[in-house]
N, C-alpha and C positions, 0 to 999 in steps of 0.2 A: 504494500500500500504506500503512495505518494506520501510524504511530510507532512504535504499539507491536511493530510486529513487525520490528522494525530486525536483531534477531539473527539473522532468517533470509536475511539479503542480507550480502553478499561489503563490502561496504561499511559502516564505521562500526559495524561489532560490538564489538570492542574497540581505543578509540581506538589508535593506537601514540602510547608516552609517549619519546624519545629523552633525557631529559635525565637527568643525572645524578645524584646525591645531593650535597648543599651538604659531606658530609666526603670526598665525592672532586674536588671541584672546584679546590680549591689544590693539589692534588698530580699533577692533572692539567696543569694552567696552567705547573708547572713542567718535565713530562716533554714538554709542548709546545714549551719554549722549544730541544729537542734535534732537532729533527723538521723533514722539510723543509716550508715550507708553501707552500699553494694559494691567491692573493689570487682571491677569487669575484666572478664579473660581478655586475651588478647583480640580473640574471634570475635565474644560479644562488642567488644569497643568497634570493631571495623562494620559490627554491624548496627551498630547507630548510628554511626557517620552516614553508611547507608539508607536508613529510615529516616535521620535527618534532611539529607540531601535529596532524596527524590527519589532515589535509586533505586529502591524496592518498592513504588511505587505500584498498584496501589496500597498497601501496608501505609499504615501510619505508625504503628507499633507492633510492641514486640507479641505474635501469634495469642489468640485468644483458643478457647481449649479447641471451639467448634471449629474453629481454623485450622488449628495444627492437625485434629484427629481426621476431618473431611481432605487435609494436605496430603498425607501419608496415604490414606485410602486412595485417594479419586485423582491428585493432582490439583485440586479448586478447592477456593475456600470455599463457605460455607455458603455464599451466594451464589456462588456458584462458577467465579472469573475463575480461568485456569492460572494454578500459580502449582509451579511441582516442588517446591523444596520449603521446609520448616524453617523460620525463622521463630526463634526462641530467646527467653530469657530464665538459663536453666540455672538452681539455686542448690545447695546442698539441706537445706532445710528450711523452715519457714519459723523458728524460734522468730521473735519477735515482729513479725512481719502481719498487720493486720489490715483488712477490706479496708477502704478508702483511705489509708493513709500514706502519706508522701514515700519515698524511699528516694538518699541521694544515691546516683549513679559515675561512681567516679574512675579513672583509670588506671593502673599498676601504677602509677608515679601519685597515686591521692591526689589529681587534679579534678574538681570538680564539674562535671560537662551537662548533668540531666537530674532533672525532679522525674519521679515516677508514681502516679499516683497509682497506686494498686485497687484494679476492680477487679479481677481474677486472680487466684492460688490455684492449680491444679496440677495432678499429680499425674505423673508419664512413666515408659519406663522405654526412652528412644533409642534402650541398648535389641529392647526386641522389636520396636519398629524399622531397626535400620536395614530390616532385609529388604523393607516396601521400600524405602528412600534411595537405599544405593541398587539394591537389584543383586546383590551378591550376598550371599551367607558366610564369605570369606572372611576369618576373623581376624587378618592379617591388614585389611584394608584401612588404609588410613584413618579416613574419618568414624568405621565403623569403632575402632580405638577410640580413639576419642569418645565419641555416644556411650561407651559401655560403662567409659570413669567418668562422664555429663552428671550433675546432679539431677533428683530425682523429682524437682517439683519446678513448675515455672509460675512466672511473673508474668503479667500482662496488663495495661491499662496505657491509659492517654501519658504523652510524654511533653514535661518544658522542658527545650533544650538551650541552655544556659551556654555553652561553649564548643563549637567541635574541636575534635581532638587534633591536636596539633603536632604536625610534621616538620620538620626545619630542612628537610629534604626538596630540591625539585618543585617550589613553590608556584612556579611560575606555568607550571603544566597539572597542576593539581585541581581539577576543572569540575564542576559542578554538572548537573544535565544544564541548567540554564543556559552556563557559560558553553560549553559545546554544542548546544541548540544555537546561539548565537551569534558562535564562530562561524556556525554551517550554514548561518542564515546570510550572511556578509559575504562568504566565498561565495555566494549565489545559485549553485544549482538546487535543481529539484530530489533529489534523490544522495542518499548517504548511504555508505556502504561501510559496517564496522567489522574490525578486526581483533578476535579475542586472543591474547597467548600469553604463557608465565616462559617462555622461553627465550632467548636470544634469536634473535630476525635474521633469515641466513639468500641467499638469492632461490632459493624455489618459494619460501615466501612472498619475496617480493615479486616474484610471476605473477603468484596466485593475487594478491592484492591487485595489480596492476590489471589483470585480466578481467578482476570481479568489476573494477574501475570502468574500463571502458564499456566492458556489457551495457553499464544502465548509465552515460554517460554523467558517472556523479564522481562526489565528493571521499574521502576516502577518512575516515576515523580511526588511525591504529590508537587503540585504548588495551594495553597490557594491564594484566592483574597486577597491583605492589603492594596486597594484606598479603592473607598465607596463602600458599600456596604446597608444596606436596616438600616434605623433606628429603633435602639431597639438591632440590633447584638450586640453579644460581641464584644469587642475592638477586634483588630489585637495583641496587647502586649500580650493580655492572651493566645489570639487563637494561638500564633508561639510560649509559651513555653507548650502548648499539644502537637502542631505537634513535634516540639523537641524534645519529649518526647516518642511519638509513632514511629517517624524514625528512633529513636536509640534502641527502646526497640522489635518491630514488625518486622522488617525487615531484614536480612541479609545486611549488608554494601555495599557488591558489587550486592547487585539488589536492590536498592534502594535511591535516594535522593530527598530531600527537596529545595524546589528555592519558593521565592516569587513571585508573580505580582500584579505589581502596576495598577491595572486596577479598573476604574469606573465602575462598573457595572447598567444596566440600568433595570434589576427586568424584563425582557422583554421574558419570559419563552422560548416559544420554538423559535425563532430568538434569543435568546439570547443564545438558546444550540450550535446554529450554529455557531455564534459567536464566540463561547468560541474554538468549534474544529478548524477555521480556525487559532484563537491564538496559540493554542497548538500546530499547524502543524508548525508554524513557528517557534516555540520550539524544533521543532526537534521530538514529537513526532510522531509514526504509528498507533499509537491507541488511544480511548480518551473515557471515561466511562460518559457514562449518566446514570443520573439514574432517580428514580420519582420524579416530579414533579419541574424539571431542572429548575434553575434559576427564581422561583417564589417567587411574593410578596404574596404569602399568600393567605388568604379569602379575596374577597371583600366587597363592602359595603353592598349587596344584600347577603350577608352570604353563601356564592357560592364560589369553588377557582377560583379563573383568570382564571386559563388552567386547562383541563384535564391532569391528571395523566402521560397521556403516551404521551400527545403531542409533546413534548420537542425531547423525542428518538424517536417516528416516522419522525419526521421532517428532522432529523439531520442524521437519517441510510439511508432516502429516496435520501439526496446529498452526499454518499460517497466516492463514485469514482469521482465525482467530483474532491471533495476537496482533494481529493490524503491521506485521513485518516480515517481508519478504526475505529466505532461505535459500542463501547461495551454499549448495554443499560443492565439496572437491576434493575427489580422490587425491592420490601422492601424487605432487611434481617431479618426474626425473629427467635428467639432465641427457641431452643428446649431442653428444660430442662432435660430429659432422657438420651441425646446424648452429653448433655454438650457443643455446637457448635449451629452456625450460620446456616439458608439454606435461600436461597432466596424464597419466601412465595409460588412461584408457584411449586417447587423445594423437598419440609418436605415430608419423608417418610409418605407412609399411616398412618394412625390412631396416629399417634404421637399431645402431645398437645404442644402448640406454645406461646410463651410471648414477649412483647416488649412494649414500653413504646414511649408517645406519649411526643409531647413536650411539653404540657401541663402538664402532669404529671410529667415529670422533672421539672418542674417548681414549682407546686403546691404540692407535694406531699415530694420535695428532696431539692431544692437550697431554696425552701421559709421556709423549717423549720429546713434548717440545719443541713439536713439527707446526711449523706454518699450517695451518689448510689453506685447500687446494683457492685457487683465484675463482674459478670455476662453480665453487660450491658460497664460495662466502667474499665479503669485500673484505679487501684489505686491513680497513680501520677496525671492521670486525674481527676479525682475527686476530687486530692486535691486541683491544680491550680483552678478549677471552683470555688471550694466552697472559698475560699481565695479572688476572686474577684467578689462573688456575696454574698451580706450580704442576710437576710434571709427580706422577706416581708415589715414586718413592719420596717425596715430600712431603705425601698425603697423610691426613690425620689418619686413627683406626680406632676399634674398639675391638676388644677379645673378651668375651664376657662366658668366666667359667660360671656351672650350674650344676651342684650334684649336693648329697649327703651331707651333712657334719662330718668328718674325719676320710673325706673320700680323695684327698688327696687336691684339691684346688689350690689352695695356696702354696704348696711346696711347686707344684707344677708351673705355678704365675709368676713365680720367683725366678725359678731356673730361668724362665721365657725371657724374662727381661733383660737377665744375664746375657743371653743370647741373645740379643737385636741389639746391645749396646755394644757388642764385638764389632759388629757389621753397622754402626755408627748412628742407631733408630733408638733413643732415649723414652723410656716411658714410665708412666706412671702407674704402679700399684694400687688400687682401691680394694683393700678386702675389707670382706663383712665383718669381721669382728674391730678390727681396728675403725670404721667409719662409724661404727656405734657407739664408740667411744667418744669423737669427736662431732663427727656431720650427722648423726642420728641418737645423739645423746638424750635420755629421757623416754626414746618410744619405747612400747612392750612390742609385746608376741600376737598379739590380736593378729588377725588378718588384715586389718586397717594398719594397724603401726608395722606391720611388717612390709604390705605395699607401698607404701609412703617413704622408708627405709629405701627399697630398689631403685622408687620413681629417683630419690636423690644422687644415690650412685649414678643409675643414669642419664641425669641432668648434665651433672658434673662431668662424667665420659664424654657425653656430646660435647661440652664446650671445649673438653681438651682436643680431642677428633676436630672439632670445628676449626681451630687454630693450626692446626699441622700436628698433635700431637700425639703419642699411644698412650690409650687409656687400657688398662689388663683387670679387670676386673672379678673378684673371685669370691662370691657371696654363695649360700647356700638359695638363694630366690626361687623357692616352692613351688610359686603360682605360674602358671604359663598364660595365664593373661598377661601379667602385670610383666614377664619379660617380653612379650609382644607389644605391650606400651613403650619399652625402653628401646627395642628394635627401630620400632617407629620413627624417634628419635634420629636416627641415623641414615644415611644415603644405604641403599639396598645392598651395594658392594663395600661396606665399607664397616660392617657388624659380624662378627664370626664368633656365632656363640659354641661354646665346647664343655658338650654333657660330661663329665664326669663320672660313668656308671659304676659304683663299686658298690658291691651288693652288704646291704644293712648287715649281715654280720660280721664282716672284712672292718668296715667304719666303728664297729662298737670293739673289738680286739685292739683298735689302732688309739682308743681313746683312753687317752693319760688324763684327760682332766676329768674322767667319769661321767660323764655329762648324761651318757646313753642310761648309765646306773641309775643313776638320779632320777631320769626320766620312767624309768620303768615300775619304781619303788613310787613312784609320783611326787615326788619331793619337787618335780619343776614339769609343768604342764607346757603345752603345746609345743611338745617336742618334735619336731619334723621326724618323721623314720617311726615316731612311737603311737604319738596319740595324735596327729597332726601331718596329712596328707602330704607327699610328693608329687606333684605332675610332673615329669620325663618329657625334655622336648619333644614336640610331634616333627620337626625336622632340623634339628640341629648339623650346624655346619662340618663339626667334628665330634666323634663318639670315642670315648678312651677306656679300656679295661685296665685298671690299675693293679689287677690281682694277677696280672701274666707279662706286664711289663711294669718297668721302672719311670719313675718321673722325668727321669733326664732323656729318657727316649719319647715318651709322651712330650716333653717342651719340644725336643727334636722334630716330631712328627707336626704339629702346630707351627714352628718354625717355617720347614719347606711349604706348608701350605700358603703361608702368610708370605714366600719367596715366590712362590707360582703366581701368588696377584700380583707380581708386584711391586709390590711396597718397602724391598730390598733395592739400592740401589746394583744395576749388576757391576760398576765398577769391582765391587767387591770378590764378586763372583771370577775374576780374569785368571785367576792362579789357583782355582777348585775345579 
C-alpha cells in the first residue's frame, strides 16, 4: 500500500506521543521519588522506548492479559489487529505492587524514565507459551532462555513517560517514526522501501537493497537493529560505522537514509518477520524486504535451523494487505564472477558459475586469519572496520565450563588446562565453584534458587572475560541443565565448550577427604547433589571424560587439542611439534 494511505491501517495512524510536558516533568521527578520502583531489564527498557516512540504502534502499553493470551494464540490482540509477538512487562512478584497505583519505571543506571499506573496484575507462565511464540520447542533457543528465567507475573496499564532512555551513541541517526516519516517525506517519493538487519552490510546486500529500490521507484530506509540482538553479533559500534559507510558510499543521497532502532529482538523467525513489517509501517515505510531465513537464531541443538528458509516471507507476504505494507521477499544473492555483479540465486543466467561465501567461511577462512575479504564480496572500508574489530582466532576470548559430581575430578583437570595454554602463550582465568562462593556468591545456600543464581554469576563473569579476548575455565559442580543453557547463551555458539565430567557417584564419594558425601548421607547437610539432590548430565556436551580409566593430565591433554583444533592456539606455536 502507497504512504499515502497510512490512515487506513491499524498501524502508525497517529503516532502515540507518551511523554510528558517539560512543566510536568519536575513535579513528577518528585512524586517519583514517593513510589515504589521497577529497575527494567535491558529488553524491557528498549521496549519503552518502543511504546514510547511509536514503534509498536498500535500498543500504547505494556500487553494487557487479553492481549498477551489472544497474542500467543491467534497473533491479534484482543480486537482483533494482527500483532504476533508479546510485548510485556514481566515482574518476579507482585509484593507491594497494588490496582491503581503509580509504579516508577527506571533503568539499570536508577534513571528515572516512566510512571506506571497499574490497572492489571496477571499471572503467565511465557516459559510454556514460548513454543506458540517462537515455533520451536528447542530449549537451547535464545529467547526461549530467556522466557523460562522471565518473571512470572506482568504489569500492565497507561504509561507517563517522563524521559526516554538515553544513548550518547550515534545521536544524530537515532530517528523516531516521525523523524523518518519526515525524512521520506522531503526526499519526495511515493513509496519507501525498509531494510531490516543486526548484521554488517556486505555487496549482495547492497544488490538486494538497490534492486528492491528500483522495482517501486522509491526511497530506501536501511534501519538496522542497535537493542539486543542474538549473542555472538557484532557490536552495534562497529555494525553503524559499515552502515555509514555503505549509505554514503552505495546510494545516491536523495534515495536513500540511515535511522536506527532501538529494538529487542526476540530471534522469533517468521513472527518475528511480521513483527519487524508492522515496525517498519509505523516508520513510514510501503514496503519492507524479507529475505532468507528472516530473523533466525540459527541451527539448533538437533543440528537442524529453527525455520525453514522461506518461512519468514511466506508468513509475512500471506498478511499484507492487512498490514497496509507491501513484502519484498528475496532468496540469497550470489555472486557471478563472469558478469562481475550480484543475481538472486533463483535469478543467474543459464550456464553461468556462481560464488558466495558462507558465514562460516568468513569467519574461518578471513577474520580468523586476518585475511582481507575478497573486493568482490565486501567494500573495502568494510573490511577494514571488520577486520579492526575482530582480532584473528587465536586472540579470541573462550569459555570451558566443567560440569560433573562433587569430587569428580573438575578442578584438578581446570588446573592442569591452564597450565597448558599458558605454555603455548593463552593466559586464563580459573572460576571454580567453591572458591567463587567464597567471594562472588558469598551468603547464597543450596536452594535451587541460590544455586542458579550462583552459575548465572560465574557465567556472567566468563562472558565478560571471553568478551574481552580472554579464557574463562570454569569448574562448578552446576546440577541444572537449564541454568547451564542460560550461561551457554551467554556466549557466541563457537566459543562455549562445556566438559561433562562423568565419574560415577561412588569413585567421587572414595575421592572425598572432606566427607562431604558422609555428611550428606547421615543428613547432617541437605541438598546434596549425588545424595538427596538431582544431577542433570548434559544432553550434549562438547566433551565427555571418564576419570576412573584415565588421568587428569591426559583429560586436560585431550581438552587441550580440542581447544587447538578450533583454533584458538596460535599455530606459530605448533612449527617444531
Amino acid at each position: 500500500m502507497p504512504s499515502n494511505d497510512i490512515l487506513n491501517s491499524p498501524y502508525g495512524g497517529k503516532l502515540v506521543d507518551l511523554l510528558i510536558s517539560a512543566d510536568e516533568r519536575d513535579e513528577l521527578f518528585s512524586y517519583a521519588t514517593s513510589l515504589q520502583s521497577l529497575q527494567l531489564s535491558p529488553r524491557q527498557t528498549f521496549d519503552l522506548e518502543m511504546l514510547a516512540c511509536g514503534g509498536f504502534s498500535p500498543l500504547d502499553r505494556f500487553m494487557t492479559e487479553a492481549d498477551y493470551r489472544s497474542v500467543v494464540k491467534n497473533m491479534r490482540l484482543a480486537d482483533g489487529t494482527l500483532y504476533p509477538i508479546p510485548v510485556t512487562l514481566a515482574v518476579d512478584d507482585v509484593v507491594g505492587f497494588k490496582m491503581g497505583s503509580d509504579v516508577a519505571l527506571r533503568d539499570s543506571h536508577n534513571d528515572l524514565l516512566a510512571l506506571l499506573t497499574i490497572e492489571e496484575i496477571y499471572e503467565t507462565r511465557a516459559d510454556l507459551d514460548s513454543e506458540s511464540i517462537l515455533g520451536t520447542a528447542d530449549p537451547k533457543h535464545p529467547f526461549r532462555l530467556e522466557l523460562a528465567r522471565s518473571g512470572r507475573f506482568n504489569l500492565s496499564g497507561p504509561i507517563r513517560m517522563i524521559s526516554l532512555p538515553f544513548h550518547v551513541d550515534n545521536r544524530d541517526i537515532r530517528l523516531t517514526p516521525q523523524d523518518t516519516r519526515d525524512i521520506a517525506s522531503r526526499l519526495g517519493r511515493r513509496n519507501v522501501v525498509a531494510f531490516q538487519t543486526r548484521n554488517p552490510i556486505h555487496a549482495a546486500h547492497e544488490s538486494m537493497m538497490r534492486e528492491a529500490m528500483e522495482a517501486i521507484d522509491g526511497t530506501l530506509l536501511l534501519h538496522p537493529v542497535v537493542g539486543m540482538t542474538k549473542d555472538g553479533d557484532i557490536d552495534h559500534f562497529t555494525r553503524v560505522r559499515v552502515y555509514r559507510a555503505v549509505i554514503e558510499q552505495a546510494f545516491p543521497k536523495d534515495r536513500a537514509f540511515l535511522a536506527l532502532l532501538p529494538l529487542a529482538m526476540r530471534m522469533a523467525g517468521p513472527r518475528e518477520a511480521l513483527f519487524h513489517a508492522i515496525i517498519r509501517r509505523n516508520y513510514g515505510a510501503s514496503h519492507f524486504i524479507v529475505g532468507r531465513d528472516h530473523a533466525s537464531p540459527g541451527i539448533g541443538s538437533n543440528g537442524e535451523p529453527y525455520y525453514r528458509p522461506s518461512a519468514a516471507r511466506e508468513l509475512a507476504k500471506s498478511h499484507e494487505k492487512e498490514l497496509g505494507i507491501e513484502i519484498m521477499p528475496f532468496d540469497e544473492f550470489v555472486y557471478v564472477p563472469s558478469l562481475r555483479a550480484y543475481f538472486e540465486v533463483t535469478k543467474v543466467p543459464q550456464g553461468e558459475t556462481t560464488t558466495s561465501l558462507s558465514g562460516t567461511e568468513i569467519r574461518r577462512d578471513y577474520i580468523e586469519r586476518g585475511t582481507p575479504l575478497p573486493s568482490w564480496f565486501t567494500r573495502p572500508e568494510v573490511a577494514e572496520i571488520i577486520a579492526e574489530n575482530h582480532p584473528p582466532r587465536h586472540r579470541q576470548g573462550f569459555c570451558v565450563w566443567f560440569t560433573g559430581l562433587s569430587g569428580s575430578g573438575k578442578s584438578t583437570t581446570a588446573e592442569l588446562l591452564s597450565q597448558m595454554l599458558l605454555e603455548f602463550g593463552r593466559q586464563s582465568t580459573v572460576l571454580d565453584g567453591d572458591v567463587v562462593r567464597t567471594h562472588l556468591s558469598k551468603g547464597l545456600g543450596f536452594s535451587k534458587e541460590d544455586r542458579d543464581t550462583n552459575i548465572l554469576r560465574i557465567g556472567f563473569v566468563a562472558s565478560e572475560i571471553s568478551r574481552h579476548g580472554g579464557v574463562a575455565i570454569c569448574a562448578a559442580v552446576s546440577p541444572y541443565r537449564q541454568a547451564r543453557n542460560e550461561v551457554r547463551a551467554m556466549f557466541p555458539a563457537d566459543r562455549f565448550i562445556e566438559v561433562f565430567v562423568d565419574t560415577p557417584l561412588n569413585i567421587c564419594e572414595d575421592r572425598d577427604t572432606k566427607g562431604m558425601y558422609a555428611k550428606a548421607r547421615r543428613g547432617e547437610i541437605t541438598n546434596f547433589t549425588g545424595i538427596d539432590d538431582i544431577y542433570e548430565p548434559p544432553a550434549a556436551a562438547e566433551i565427555t571424560l571418564k576419570t576412573e580409566s584415565t588421568t587428569a593430565l591426559e583429560n586436560a591433554g585431550s581438552i587441550f587439542e580440542f581447544i587447538k583444533d578450533l583454533g584458538f592456539i596460535d599455530r606459530k606455536h605448533f612449527r617444531n611439534t
